[in-house]
Residue frames as a rotation matrix with the C-alpha (Angstrom) as fourth column:
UNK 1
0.586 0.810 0.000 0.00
0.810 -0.586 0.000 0.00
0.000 0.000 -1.000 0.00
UNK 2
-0.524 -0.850 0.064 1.21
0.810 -0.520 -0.270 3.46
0.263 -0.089 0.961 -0.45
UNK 3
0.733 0.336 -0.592 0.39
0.633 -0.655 0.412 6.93
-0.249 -0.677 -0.693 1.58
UNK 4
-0.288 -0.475 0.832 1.25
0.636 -0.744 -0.204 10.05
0.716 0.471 0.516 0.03
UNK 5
0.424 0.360 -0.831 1.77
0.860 -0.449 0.245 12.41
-0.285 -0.818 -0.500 2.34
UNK 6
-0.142 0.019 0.990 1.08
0.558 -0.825 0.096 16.45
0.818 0.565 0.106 1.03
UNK 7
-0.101 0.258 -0.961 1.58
0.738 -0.628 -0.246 19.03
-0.667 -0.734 -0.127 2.93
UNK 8
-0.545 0.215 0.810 -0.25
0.383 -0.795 0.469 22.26
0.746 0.566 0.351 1.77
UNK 9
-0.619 0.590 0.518 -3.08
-0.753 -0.634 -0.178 24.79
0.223 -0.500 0.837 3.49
UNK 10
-0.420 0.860 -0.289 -5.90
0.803 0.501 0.323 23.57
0.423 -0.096 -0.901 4.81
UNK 11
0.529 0.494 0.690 -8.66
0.027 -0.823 0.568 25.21
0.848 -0.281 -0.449 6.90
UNK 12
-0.075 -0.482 0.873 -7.61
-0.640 -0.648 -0.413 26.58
0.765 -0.589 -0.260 10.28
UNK 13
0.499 0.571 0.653 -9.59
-0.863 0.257 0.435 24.00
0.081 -0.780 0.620 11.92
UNK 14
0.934 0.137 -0.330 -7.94
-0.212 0.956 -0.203 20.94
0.288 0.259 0.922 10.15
UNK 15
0.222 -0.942 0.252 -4.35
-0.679 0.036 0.733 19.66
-0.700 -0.334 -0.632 11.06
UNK 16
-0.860 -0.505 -0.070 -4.33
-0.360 0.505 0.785 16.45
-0.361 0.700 -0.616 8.60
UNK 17
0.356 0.886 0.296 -7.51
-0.596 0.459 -0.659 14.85
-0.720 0.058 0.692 6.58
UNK 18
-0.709 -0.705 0.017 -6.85
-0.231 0.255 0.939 11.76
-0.666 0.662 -0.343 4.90
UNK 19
0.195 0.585 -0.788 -8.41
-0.944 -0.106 -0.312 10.35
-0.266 0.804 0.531 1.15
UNK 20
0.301 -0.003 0.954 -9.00
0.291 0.952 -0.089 7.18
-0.908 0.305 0.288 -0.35
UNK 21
-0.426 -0.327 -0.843 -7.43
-0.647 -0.541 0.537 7.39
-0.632 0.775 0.019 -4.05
UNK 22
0.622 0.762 -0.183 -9.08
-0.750 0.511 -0.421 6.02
-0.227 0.399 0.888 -6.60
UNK 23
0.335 -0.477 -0.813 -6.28
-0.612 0.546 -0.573 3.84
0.716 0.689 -0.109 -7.77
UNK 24
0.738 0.221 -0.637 -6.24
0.139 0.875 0.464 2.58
0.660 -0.431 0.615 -4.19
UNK 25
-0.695 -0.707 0.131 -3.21
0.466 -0.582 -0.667 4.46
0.548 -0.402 0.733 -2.66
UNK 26
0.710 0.601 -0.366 -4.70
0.699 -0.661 0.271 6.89
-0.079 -0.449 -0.890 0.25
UNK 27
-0.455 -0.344 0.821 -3.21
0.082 -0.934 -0.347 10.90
0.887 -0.091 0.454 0.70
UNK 28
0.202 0.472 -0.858 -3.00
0.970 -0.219 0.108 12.60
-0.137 -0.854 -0.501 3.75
UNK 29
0.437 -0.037 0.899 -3.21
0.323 -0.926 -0.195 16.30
0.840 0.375 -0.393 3.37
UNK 30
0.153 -0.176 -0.972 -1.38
0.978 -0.112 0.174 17.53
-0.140 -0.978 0.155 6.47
UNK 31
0.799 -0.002 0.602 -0.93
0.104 -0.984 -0.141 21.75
0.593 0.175 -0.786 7.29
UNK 32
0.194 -0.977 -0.091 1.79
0.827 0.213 -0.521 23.38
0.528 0.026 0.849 6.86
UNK 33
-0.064 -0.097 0.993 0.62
-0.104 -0.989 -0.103 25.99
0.993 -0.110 0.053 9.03
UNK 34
0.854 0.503 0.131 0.33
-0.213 0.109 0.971 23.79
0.474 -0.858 0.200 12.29
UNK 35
0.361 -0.830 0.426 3.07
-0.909 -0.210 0.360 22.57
-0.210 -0.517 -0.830 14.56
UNK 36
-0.571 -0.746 -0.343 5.32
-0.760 0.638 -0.125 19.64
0.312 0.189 -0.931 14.20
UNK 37
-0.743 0.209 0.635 4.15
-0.452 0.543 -0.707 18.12
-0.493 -0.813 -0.309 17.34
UNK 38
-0.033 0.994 -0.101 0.48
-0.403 -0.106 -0.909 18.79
-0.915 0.011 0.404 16.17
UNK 39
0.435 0.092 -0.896 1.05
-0.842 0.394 -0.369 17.59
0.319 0.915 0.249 12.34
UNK 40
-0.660 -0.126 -0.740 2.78
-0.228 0.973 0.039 14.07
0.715 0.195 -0.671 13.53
UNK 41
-0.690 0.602 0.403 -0.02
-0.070 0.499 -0.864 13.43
-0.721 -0.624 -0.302 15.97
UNK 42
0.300 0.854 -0.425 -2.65
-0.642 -0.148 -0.752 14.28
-0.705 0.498 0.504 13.35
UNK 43
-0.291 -0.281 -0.914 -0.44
-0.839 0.534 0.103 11.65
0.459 0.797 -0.391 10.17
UNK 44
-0.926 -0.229 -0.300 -0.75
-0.108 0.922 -0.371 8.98
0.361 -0.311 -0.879 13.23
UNK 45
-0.305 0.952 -0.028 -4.42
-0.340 -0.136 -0.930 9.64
-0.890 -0.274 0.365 13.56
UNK 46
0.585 0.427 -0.689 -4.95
-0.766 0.013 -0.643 9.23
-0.266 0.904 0.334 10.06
UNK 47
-0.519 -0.452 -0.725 -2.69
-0.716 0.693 0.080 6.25
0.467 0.561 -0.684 9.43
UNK 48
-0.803 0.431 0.412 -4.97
-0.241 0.398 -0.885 4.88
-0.546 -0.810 -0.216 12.16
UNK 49
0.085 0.945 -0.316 -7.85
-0.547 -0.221 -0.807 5.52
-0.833 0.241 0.498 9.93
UNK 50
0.215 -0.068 -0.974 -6.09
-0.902 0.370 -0.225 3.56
0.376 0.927 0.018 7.07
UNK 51
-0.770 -0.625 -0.125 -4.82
-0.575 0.766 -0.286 0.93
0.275 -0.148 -0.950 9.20
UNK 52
-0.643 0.666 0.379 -8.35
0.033 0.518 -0.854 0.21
-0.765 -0.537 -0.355 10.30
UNK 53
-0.485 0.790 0.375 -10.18
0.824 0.268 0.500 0.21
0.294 0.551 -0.781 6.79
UNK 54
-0.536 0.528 -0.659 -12.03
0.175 -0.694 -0.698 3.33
-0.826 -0.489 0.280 8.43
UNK 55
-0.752 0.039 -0.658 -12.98
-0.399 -0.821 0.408 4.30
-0.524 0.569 0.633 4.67
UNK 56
-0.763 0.332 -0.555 -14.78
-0.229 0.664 0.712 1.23
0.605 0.670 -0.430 4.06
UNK 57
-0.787 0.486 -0.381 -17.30
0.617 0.608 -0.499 0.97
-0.010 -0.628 -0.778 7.36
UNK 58
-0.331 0.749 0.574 -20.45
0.228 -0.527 0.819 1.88
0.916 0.402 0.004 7.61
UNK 59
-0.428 -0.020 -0.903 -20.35
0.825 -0.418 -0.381 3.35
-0.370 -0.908 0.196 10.78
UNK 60
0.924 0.380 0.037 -21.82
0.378 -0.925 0.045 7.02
0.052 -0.028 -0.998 11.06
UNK 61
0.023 -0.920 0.392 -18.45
0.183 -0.382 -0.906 9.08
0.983 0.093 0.160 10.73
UNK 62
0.288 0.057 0.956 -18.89
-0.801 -0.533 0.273 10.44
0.525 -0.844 -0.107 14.36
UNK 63
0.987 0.114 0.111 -18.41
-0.153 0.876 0.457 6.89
-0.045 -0.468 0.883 15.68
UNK 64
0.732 -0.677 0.081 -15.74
0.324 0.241 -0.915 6.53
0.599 0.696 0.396 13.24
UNK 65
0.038 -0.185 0.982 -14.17
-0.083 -0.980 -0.181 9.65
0.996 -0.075 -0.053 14.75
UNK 66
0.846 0.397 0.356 -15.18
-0.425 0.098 0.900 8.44
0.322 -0.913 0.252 18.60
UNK 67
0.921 -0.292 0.258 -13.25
0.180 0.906 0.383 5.21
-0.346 -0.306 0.887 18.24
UNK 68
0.373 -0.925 0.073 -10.15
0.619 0.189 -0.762 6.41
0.691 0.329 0.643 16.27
UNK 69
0.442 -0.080 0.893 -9.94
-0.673 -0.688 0.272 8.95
0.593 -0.721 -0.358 19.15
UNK 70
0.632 0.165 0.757 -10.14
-0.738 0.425 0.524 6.51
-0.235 -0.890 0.391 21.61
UNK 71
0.583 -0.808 0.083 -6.90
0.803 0.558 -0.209 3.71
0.122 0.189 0.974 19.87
UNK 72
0.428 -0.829 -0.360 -3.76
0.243 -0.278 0.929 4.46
-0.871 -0.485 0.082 20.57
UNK 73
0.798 0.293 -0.527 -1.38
-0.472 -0.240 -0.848 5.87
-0.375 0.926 -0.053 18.89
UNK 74
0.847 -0.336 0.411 0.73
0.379 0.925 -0.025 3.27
-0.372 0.177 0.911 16.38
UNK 75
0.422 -0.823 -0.381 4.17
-0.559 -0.567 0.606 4.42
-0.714 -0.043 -0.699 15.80
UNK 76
0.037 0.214 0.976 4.30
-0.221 0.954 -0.201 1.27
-0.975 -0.208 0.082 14.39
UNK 77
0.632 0.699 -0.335 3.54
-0.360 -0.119 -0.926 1.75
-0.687 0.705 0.176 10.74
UNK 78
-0.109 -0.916 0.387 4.99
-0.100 0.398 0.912 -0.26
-0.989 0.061 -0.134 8.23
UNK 79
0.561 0.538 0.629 3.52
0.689 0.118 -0.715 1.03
-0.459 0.834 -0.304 5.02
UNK 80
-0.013 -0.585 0.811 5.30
0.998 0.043 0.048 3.08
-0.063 0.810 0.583 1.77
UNK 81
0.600 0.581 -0.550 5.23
0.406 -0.813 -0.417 6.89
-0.690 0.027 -0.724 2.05
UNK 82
-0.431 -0.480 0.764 5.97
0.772 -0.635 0.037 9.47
0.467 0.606 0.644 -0.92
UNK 83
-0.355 -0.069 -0.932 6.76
0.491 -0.862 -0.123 13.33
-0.795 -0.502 0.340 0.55
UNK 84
-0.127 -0.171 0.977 5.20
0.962 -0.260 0.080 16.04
0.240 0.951 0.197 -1.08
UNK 85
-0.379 0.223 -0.898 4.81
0.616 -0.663 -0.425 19.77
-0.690 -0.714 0.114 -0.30
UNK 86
0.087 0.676 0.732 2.37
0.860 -0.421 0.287 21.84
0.502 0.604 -0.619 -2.39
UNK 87
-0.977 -0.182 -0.113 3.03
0.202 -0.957 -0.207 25.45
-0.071 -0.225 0.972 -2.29
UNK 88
-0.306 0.946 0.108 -0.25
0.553 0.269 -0.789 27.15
-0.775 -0.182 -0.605 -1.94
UNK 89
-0.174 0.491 -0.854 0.39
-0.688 -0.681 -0.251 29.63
-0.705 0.544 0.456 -4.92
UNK 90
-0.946 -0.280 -0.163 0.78
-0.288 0.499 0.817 26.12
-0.147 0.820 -0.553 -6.66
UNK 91
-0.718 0.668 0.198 -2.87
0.649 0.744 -0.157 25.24
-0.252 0.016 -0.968 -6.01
């Protein structure tokens, strides 16, 4: 599996949101306007969310969202990543 991981803007509220790709690969978007700290907690939230299939249950997202709260986080991760950084005048 691979996990592009873009940093670029987001909204103020967001720190990282990840995406299923269509070709099966997922993207996290992570901001480059938050802190370190605060962007690698938020990538290990979201690899959480890939590591559990999250994109595929039919949960109610809030649930979703309850429980990935509630799992530790996996330092753990043994999955391909490509780096990108997306200027925002590029977008």
């Amino acid at each position: 599996m691979s996990i592009n991981l873009i940093y670029t803007q987001l909204k103020k509220t967001q720190t990282a949101v990840a995406r299923l790709n269509e070709d099966g690969s997922h993207s996290i978007l992570v901001n480059l306007n938050k802190p370190l700290d605060a962007q690698r907690v938020s990538v290990l939230h979201e690899l959480g969310h890939i590591k559990h299939d999250d994109f595929h249950s039919e949960k109610h997202i809030n649930l979703i969202e309850r429980i990935a709260h509630d799992r530790e986080l996996d330092e753990d991760i043994d999955e391909e990543f490509f780096y990108h950084v997306v200027n925002s005048k590029d977008v």
